[in-house]
Residue frames as a rotation matrix with the C-alpha (Angstrom) as fourth column:
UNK 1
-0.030 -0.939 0.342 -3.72
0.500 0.282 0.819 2.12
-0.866 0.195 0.461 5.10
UNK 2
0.486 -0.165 -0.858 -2.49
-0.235 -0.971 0.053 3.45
-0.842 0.176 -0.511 2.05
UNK 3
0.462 -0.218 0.859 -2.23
0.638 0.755 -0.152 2.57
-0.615 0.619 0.488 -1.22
UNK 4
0.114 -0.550 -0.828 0.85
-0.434 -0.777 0.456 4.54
-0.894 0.308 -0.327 -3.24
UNK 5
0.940 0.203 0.274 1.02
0.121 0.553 -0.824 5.17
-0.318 0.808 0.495 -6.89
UNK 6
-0.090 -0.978 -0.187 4.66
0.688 -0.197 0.699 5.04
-0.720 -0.065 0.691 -8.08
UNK 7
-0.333 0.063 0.941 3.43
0.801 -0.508 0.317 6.84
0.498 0.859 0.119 -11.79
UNK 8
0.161 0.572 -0.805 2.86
0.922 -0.379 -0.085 10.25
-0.353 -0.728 -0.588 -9.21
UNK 9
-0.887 -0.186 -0.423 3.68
-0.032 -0.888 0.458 12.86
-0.461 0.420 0.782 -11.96
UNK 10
-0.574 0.819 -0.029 0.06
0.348 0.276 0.896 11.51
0.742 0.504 -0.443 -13.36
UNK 11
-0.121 0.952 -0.282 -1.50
0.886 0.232 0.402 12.75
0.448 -0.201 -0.871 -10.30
UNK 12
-0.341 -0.191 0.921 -2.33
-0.310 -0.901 -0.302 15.81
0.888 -0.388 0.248 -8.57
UNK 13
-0.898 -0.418 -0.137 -2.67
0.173 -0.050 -0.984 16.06
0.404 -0.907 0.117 -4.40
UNK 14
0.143 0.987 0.071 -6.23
0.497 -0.134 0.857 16.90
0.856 -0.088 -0.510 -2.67
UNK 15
-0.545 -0.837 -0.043 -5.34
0.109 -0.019 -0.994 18.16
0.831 -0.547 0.102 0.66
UNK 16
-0.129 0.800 0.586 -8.64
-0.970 0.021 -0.242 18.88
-0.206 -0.600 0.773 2.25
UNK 17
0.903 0.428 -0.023 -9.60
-0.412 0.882 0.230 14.85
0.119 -0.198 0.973 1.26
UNK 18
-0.254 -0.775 0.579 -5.98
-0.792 0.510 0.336 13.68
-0.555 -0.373 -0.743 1.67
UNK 19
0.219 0.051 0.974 -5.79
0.341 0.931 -0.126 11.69
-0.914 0.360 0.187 -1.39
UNK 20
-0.721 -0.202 -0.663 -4.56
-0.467 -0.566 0.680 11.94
-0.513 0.799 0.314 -5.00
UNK 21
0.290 0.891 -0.348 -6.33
-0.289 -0.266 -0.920 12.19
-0.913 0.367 0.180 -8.22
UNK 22
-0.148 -0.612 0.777 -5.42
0.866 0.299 0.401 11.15
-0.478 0.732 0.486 -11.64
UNK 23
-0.833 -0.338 -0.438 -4.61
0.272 -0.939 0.208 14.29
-0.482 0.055 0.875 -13.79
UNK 24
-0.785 0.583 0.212 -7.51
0.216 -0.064 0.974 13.82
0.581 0.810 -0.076 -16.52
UNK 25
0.062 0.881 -0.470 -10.09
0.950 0.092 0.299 13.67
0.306 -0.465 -0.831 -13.26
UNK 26
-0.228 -0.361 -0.904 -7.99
0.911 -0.406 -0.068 16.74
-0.343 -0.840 0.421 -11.69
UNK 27
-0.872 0.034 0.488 -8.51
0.296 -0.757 0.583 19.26
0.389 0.653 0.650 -14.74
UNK 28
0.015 0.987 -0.160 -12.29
0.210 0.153 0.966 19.27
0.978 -0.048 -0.205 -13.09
UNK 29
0.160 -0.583 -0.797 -10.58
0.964 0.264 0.000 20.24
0.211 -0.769 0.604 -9.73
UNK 30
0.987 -0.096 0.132 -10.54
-0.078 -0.987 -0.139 24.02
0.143 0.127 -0.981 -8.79
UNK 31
0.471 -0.858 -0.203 -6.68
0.503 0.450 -0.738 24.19
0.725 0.245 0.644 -9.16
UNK 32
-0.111 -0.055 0.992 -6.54
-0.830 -0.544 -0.123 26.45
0.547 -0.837 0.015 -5.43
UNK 33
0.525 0.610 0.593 -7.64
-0.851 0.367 0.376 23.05
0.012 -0.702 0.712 -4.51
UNK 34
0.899 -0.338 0.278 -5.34
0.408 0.877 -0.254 20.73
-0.158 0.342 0.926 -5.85
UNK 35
0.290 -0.855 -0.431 -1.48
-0.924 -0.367 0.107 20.60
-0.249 0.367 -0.896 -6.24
UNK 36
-0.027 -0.546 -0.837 1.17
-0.769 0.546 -0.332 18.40
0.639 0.635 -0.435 -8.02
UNK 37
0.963 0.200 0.182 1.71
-0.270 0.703 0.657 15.04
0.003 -0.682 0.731 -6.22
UNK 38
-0.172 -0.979 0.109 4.75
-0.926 0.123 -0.357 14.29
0.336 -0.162 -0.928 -4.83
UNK 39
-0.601 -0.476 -0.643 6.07
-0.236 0.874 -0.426 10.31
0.764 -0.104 -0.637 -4.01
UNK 40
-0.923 0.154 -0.352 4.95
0.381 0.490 -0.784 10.40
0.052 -0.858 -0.511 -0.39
UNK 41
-0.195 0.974 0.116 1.30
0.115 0.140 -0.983 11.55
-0.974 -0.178 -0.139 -0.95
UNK 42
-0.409 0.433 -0.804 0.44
-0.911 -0.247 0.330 10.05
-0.056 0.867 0.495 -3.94
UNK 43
-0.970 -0.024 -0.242 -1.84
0.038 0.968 -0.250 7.66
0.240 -0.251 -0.938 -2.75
UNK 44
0.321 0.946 -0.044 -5.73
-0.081 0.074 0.994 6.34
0.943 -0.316 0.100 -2.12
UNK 45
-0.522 -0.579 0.626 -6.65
-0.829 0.171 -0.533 5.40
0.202 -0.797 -0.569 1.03
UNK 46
-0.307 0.472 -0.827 -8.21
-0.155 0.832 0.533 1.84
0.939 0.292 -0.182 1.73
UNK 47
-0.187 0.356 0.916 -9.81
-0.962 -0.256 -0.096 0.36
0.201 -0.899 0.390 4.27
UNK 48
0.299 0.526 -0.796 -10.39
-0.702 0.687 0.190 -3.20
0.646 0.502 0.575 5.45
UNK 49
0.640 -0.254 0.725 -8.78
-0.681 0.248 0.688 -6.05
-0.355 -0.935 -0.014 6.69
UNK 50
0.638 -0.644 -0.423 -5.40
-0.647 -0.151 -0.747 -6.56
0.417 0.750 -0.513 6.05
UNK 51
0.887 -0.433 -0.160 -2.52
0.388 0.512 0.767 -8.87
-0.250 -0.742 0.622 6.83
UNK 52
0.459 -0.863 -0.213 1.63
-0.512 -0.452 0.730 -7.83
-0.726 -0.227 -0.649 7.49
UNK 53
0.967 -0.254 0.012 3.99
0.174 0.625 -0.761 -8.80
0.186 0.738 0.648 4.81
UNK 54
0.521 -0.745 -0.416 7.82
0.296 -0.300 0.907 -8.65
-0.801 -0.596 0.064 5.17
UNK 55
-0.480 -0.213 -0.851 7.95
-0.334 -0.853 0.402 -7.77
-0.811 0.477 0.338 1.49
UNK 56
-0.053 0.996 0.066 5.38
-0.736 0.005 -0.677 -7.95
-0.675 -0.085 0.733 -1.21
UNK 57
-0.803 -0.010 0.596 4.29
-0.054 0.997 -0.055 -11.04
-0.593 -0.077 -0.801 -1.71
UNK 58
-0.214 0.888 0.406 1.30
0.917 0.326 -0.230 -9.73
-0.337 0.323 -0.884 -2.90
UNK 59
-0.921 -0.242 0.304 0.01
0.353 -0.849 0.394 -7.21
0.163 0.470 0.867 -5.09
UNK 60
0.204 -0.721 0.662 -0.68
0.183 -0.636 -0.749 -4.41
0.962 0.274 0.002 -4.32
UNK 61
-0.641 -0.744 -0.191 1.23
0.482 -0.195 -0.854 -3.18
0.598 -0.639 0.483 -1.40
UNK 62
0.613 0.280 0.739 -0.68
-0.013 -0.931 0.364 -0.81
0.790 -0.233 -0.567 0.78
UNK 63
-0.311 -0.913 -0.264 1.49
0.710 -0.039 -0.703 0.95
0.631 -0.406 0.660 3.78
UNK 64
0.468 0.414 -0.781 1.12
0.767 -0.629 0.126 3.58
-0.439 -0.658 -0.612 6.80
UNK 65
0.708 0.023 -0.706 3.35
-0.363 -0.845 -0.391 5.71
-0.606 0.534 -0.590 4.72
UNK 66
0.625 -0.166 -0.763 5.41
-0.762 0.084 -0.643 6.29
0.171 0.983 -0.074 1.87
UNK 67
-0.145 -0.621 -0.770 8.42
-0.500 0.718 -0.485 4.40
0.854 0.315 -0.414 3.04
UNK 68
-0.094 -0.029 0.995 7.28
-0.966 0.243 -0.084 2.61
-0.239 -0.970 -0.051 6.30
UNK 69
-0.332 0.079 -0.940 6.90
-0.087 0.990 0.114 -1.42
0.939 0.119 -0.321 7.08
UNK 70
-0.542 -0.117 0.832 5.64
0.397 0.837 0.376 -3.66
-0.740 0.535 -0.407 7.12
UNK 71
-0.865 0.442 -0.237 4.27
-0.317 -0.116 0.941 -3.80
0.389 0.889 0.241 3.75
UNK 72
-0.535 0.745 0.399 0.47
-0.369 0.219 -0.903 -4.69
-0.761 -0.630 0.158 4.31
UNK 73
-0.941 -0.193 -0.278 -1.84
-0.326 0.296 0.898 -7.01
-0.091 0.935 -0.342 2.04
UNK 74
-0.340 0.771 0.538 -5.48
-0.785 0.082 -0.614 -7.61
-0.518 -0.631 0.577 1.82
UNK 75
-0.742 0.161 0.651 -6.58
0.119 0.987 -0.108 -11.13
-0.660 -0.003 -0.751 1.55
UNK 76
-0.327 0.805 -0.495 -9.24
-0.837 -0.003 0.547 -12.24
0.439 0.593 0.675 -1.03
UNK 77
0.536 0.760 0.367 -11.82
-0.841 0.515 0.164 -14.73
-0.064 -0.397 0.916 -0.43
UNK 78
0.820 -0.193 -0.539 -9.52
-0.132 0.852 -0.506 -17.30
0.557 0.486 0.673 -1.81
UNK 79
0.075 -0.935 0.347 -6.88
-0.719 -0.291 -0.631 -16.75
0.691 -0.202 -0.694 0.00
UNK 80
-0.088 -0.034 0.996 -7.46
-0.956 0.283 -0.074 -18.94
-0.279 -0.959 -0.057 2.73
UNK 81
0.654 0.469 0.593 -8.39
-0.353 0.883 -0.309 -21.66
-0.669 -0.007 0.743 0.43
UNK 82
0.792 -0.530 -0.303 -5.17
-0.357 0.001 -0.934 -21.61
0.495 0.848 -0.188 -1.84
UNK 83
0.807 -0.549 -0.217 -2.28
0.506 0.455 0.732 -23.65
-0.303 -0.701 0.645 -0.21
UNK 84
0.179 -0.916 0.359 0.37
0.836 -0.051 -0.547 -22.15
0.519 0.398 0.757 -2.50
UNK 85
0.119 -0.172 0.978 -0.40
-0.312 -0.942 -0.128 -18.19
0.943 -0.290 -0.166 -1.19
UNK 86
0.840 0.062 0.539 -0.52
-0.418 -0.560 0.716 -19.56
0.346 -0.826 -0.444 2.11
UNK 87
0.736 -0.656 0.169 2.40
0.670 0.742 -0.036 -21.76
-0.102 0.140 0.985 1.90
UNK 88
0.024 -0.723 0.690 4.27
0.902 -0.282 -0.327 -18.82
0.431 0.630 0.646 0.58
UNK 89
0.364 0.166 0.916 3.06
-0.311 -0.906 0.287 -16.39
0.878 -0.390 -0.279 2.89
UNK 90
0.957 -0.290 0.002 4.09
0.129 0.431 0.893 -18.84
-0.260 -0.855 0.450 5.96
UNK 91
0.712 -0.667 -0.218 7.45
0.670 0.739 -0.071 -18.92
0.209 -0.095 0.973 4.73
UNK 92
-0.148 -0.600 0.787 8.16
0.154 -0.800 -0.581 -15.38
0.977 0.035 0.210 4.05
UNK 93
0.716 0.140 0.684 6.89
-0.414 -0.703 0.578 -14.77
0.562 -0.697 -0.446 7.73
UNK 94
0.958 -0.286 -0.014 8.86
0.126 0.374 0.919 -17.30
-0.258 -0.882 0.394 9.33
UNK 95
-0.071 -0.975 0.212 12.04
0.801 -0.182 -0.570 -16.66
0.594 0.130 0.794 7.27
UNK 96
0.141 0.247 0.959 11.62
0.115 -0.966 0.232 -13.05
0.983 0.078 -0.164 8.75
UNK 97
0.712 0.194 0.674 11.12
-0.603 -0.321 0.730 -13.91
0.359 -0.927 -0.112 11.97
UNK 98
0.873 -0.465 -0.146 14.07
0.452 0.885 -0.116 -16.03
0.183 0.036 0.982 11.69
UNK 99
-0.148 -0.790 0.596 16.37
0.747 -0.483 -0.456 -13.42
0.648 0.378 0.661 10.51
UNK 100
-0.254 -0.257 0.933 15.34
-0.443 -0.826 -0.348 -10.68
0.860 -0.501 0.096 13.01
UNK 101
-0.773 -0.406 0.487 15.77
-0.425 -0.238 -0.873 -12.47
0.471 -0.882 0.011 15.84
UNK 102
-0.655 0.718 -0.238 12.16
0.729 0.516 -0.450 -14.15
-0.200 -0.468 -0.861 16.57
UNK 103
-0.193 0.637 -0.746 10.38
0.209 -0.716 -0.666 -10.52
-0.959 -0.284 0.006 15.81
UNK 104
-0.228 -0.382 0.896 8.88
0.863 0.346 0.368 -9.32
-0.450 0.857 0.251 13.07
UNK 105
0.914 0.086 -0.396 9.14
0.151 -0.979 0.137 -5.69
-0.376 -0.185 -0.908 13.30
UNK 106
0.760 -0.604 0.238 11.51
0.178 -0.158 -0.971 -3.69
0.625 0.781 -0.012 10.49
């Protein structure tokens, strides 16, 4: 997944690693190698194991791209052990799957 920054005039683009930089790291960057970042690839990528939000509940966001859904969130250890997050995470799914119909695809 894919974690986007929104501040994406601060970064510059990688295209061979397919990830952005912050400018201050980029200056250190042959500049053949690097371009401006635009919205939809200004972003790390992450790895792990995530769960679906229907909108973010939790910070931060990560996504398959810039504007796709679901929104995607990665648990912390606590998470399971915190009734409010999961209390609040049950509701947003089932309101969701209320409103579209039983599914919870966008």
């Amino acid at each position: 997944l894919k974690l986007f920054f929104s501040d994406y005039k601060n970064y510059y683009y990688l295209p061979v690693e397919d990830q952005a930089i912050h400018k201050s790291v980029a200056v250190y960057v042959d500049p053949e190698h690097r371009e401006k970042a635009k919205a939809s690839n200004c972003y790390q990528r992450v790895s792990g194991l995530f769960l679906p939000e229907p909108e973010e509940l939790f910070s931060p966001a990560f996504r398959t791209g810039f504007h796709e859904h679901p929104l995607w969130f990665r648990p912390d250890g606590e998470f399971g052990k915190n009734s409010e997050k999961l209390s609040e995470y049950a509701s947003a799914l089932t309101a969701r799957c209320l409103a579209a119909g039983g599914t919870f695809g966008t």
